[in-house]
Structure formats: structure tokens, C-alpha cells
C-alpha positions as CSV (number, residue, x, y, z in Angstrom):
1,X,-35.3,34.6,127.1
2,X,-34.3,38.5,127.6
3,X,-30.3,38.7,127.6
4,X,-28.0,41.9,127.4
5,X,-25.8,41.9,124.7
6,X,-22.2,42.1,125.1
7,X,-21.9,44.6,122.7
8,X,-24.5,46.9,122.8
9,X,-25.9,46.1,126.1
10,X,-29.3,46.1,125.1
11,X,-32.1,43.9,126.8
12,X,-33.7,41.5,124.0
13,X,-35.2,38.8,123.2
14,X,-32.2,36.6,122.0
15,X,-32.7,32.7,120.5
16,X,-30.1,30.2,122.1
17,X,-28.7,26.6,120.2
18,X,-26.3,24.8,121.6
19,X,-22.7,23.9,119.5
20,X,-19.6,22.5,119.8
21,X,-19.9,22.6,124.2
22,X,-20.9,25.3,124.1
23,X,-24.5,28.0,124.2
24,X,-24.6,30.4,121.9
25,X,-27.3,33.5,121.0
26,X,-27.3,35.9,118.5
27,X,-28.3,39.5,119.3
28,X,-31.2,41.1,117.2
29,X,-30.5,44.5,117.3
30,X,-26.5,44.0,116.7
31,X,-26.0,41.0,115.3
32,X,-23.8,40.1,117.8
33,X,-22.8,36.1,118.5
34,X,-22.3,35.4,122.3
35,X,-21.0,32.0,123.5
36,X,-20.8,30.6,127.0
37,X,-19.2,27.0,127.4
38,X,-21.2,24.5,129.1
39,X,-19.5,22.6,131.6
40,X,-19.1,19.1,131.0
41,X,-20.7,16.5,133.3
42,X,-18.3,14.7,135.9
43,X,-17.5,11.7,135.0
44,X,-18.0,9.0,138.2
45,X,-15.3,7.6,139.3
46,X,-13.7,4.4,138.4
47,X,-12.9,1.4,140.0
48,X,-8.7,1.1,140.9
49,X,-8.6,-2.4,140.2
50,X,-11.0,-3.4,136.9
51,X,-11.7,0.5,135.4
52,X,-15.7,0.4,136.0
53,X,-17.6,3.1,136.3
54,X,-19.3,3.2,139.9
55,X,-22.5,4.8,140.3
56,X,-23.1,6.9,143.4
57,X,-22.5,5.3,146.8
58,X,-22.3,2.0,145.8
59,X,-20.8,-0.6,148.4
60,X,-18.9,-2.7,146.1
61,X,-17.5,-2.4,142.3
62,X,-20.6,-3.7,139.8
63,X,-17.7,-5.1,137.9
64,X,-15.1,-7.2,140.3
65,X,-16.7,-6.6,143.7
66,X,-14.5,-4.5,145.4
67,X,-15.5,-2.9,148.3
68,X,-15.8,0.5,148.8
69,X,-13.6,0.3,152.2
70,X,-11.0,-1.4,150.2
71,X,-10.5,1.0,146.8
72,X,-8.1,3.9,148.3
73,X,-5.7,0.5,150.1
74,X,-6.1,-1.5,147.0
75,X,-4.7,1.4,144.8
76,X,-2.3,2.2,147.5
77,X,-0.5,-1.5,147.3
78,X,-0.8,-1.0,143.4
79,X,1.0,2.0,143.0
80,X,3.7,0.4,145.5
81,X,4.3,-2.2,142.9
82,X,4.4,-0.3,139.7
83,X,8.7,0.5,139.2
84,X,9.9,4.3,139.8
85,X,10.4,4.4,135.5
86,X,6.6,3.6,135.1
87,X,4.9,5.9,137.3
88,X,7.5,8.8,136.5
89,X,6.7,8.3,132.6
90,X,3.0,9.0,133.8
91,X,3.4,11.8,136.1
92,X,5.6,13.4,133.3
93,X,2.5,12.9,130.9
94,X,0.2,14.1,133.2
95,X,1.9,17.0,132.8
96,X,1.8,17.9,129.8
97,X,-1.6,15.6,128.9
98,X,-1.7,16.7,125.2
99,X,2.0,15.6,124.3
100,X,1.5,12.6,122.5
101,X,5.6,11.7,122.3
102,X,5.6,11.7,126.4
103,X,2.3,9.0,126.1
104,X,4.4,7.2,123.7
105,X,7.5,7.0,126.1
106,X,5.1,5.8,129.1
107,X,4.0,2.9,126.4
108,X,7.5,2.0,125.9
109,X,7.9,1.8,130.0
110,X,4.6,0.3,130.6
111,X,5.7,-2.7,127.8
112,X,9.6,-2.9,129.6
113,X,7.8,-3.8,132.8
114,X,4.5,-5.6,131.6
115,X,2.2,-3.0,133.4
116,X,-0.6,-2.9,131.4
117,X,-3.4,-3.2,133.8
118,X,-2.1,-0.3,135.9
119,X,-1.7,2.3,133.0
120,X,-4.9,1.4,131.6
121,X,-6.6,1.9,135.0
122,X,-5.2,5.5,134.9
123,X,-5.9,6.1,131.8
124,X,-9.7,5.1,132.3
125,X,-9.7,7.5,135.2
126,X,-9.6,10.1,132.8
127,X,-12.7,9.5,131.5
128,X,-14.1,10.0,127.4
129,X,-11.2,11.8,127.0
130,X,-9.5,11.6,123.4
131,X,-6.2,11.0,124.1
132,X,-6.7,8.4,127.0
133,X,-9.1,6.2,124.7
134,X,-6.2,6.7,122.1
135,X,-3.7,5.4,124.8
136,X,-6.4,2.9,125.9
137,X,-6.6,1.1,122.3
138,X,-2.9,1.2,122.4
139,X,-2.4,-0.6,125.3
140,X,-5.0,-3.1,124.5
141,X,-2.9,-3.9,121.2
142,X,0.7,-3.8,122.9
143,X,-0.7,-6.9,125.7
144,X,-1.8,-8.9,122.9
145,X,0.7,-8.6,121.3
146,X,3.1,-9.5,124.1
147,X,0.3,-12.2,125.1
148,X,0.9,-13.9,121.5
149,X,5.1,-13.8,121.6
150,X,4.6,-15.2,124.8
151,X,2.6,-18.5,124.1
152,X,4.8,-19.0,120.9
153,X,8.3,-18.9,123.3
154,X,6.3,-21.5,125.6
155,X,5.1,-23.6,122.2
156,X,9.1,-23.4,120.8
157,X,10.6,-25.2,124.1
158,X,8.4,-27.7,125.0
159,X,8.3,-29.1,121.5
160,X,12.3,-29.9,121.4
161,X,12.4,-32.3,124.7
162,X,9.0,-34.6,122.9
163,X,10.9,-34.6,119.6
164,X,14.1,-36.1,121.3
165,X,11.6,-38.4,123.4
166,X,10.2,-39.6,120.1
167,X,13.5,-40.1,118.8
168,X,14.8,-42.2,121.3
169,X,12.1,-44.6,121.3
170,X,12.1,-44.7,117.9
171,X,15.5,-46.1,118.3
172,X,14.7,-49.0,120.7
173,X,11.7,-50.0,119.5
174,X,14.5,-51.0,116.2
175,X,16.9,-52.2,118.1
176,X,13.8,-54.7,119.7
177,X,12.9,-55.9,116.7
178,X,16.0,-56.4,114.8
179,X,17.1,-58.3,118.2
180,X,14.1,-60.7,117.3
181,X,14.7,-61.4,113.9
182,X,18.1,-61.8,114.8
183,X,17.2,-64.6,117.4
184,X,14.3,-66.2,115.0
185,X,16.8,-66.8,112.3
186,X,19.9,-68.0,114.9
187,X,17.0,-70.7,116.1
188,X,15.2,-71.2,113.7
189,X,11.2,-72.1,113.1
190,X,11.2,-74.8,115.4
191,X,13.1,-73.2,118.3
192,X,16.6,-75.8,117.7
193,X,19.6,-74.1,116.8
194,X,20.5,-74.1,113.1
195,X,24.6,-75.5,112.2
196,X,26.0,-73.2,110.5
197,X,26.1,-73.8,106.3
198,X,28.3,-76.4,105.4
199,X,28.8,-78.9,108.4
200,X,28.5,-82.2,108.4
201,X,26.1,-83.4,111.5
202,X,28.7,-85.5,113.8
203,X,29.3,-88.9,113.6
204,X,27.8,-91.4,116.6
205,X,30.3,-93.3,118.4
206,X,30.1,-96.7,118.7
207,X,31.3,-98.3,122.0
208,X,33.8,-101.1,122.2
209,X,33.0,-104.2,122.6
210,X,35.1,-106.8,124.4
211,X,36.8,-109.8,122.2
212,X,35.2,-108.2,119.2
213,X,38.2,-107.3,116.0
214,X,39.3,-103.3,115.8
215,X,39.0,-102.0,112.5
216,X,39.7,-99.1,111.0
217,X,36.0,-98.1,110.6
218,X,35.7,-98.7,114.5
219,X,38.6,-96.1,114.8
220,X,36.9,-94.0,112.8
């Protein structure tokens, strides 16, 4: 392909490569490198509420099935939700996209008010971009993270009310059987009660009867 150089203006036969984004030729007669960045291709957009990528003119998300007529009230009713700290954290990164300390303050308010699926949907928005898959892996840690503390809290209370359950029906199931034992030795084998140790068993009396002597065994 015949180019003019930049330099010396002259028509020639330059060979192209393409590096780093961008196409570059070389001039014969001057040496000269020319460069000319090639725009990057759009990204399509992404669905508001799961972060797929929709292709063309498609009627519903591929991924969660939201439809097209839906996506602009769907992120509408989002945004309405997310707290004023949250989206003012993002707009102030948006702002200045390559300042990693203002991504790092719009993790911190994203964790305060557990909005993880919100800022990762913006940050997928943006595409292959470096710092929003940086952001992206980030936020993927920081919910598992808060997903594990919070099935551990749950785990810690529900185990003290079982433990005082068990304990207390420990307790009666003792006081059940020391009640029987109790009762089999009062009893005894047989089911008649047992005199205590050392009493005599009591003496018959024998009835009077008339015309018959009293004596003093009688009165006994």
C-alpha cells in the first residue's frame, strides 16, 4: 500500500504490522515510524440485572431472561435502592477511573451496605477493562467472604439453645431413674413394702374369751 510519509512526504510503498493497538509503517526512503491507533471494538452491552453480554437485538437476556422492554425500569428501581454513600463512591470513581484509592473507598461502601451485585453490574458495564476486572475479582472475594462470617454467626446461635435443650433432658431423664430405683428398693422385689432394719413384725392379738383366766401373756 502507497502512503505519504509524515516526514518527508514522499508517496511509497510502506509495510504495515500491527502492535500494541495500534498500525504502524516504516518509511523506506526516511526511515520514518508512523503509528495510527486502532479503535477498539464496542463492547455490547450488558444486562442490568445478571452482567451478560447481549448480542444485537435480542428480546430477552440469554442469561436471566429479562426482557428487553424491562432493562432501562429494572436498572431504574436498582439504582433507587442502592444508598446515596454507594452510588456517590462510584460517580466519584468514575471520575477519575484510574485512581485505584477512590475504587478502594467504593469497596469499603459497597461492603457497609452489602451491595455487591449492583457494583459488580457497573463494573461489568465497563467491559475488558483492567481496572474493572481488578474491581470485579475484588468484589467476588469481599461477598464470600461476608457469605462465610455470615453462616458461622448463624452456626454460633443456634447451637447454644440445643446444648441447654440437651442439658435439661439430661437432667430428667436422672431424676427418672433415680426415682425408680428409689421406689424398687422402698418395695422391694415383690412389690410389699420392706420394715425398716431392725423391727420386730407385730404381735397378733388374741381376742378374749368369756369365763376363760387373764394372764399376763393374754395382756401381753
Amino acid at each position: 500500500m502507497r502512503v505519504e510519509c509524515e516526514s518527508c512526504h514522499e508517496l511509497v510503498t510502506a509495510s504495515f504490522s500491527v502492535d500494541a493497538g495500534a498500525l504502524r509503517a516504516t518509511c523506506p526512503a526516511c526511515r520514518h515510524a508512523m503509528a495510527v491507533p486502532l479503535a477498539a471494538a464496542a463492547e455490547p452491552p450488558a444486562c442490568p440485572k445478571c452482567g451478560a453480554l447481549l448480542g444485537g437485538e435480542s428480546a430477552a437476556c440469554p442469561g436471566c431472561g429479562l426482557a428487553a422492554a424491562r432493562r432501562a425500569g429494572y436498572s431504574d428501581a436498582r439504582d433507587a435502592a442502592v444508598p446515596d454513600p454507594v452510588r456517590a463512591a462510584w460517580q466519584r470513581a468514575a471520575e477519575a477511573w484510574s485512581d485505584l484509592a477512590r475504587h478502594d473507598e467504593l469497596l469499603r461502601q459497597v461492603a457497609a451496605h452489602s451491595c455487591y451485585a449492583w457494583a459488580a453490574a457497573r463494573y461489568r458495564a465497563r467491559g475488558r477493562d483492567p481496572v474493572a476486572e481488578r474491581q470485579l475479582d475484588r468484589l467476588r472475594r469481599a461477598a464470600e467472604a461476608t457469605l462465610l462470617a455470615g453462616a458461622s454467626a448463624r452456626r454460633d446461635t443456634t447451637v447454644g439453645p440445643y446444648r441447654a435443650t440437651l442439658g435439661v433432658l439430661a437432667i430428667l431423664i436422672a431424676a427418672i431413674v433415680i426415682g425408680v430405683v428409689y421406689a424398687t428398693l422402698v418395695r422391694g422385689p415383690s412389690g410389699a413394702a420392706v420394715a425398716p432394719a431392725g423391727s420386730s413384725a407385730p404381735v397378733p392379738v388374741r381376742p378374749l374369751t368369756p369365763g376363760h383366766p387373764v394372764s399376763p401373756s393374754t395382756v401381753r
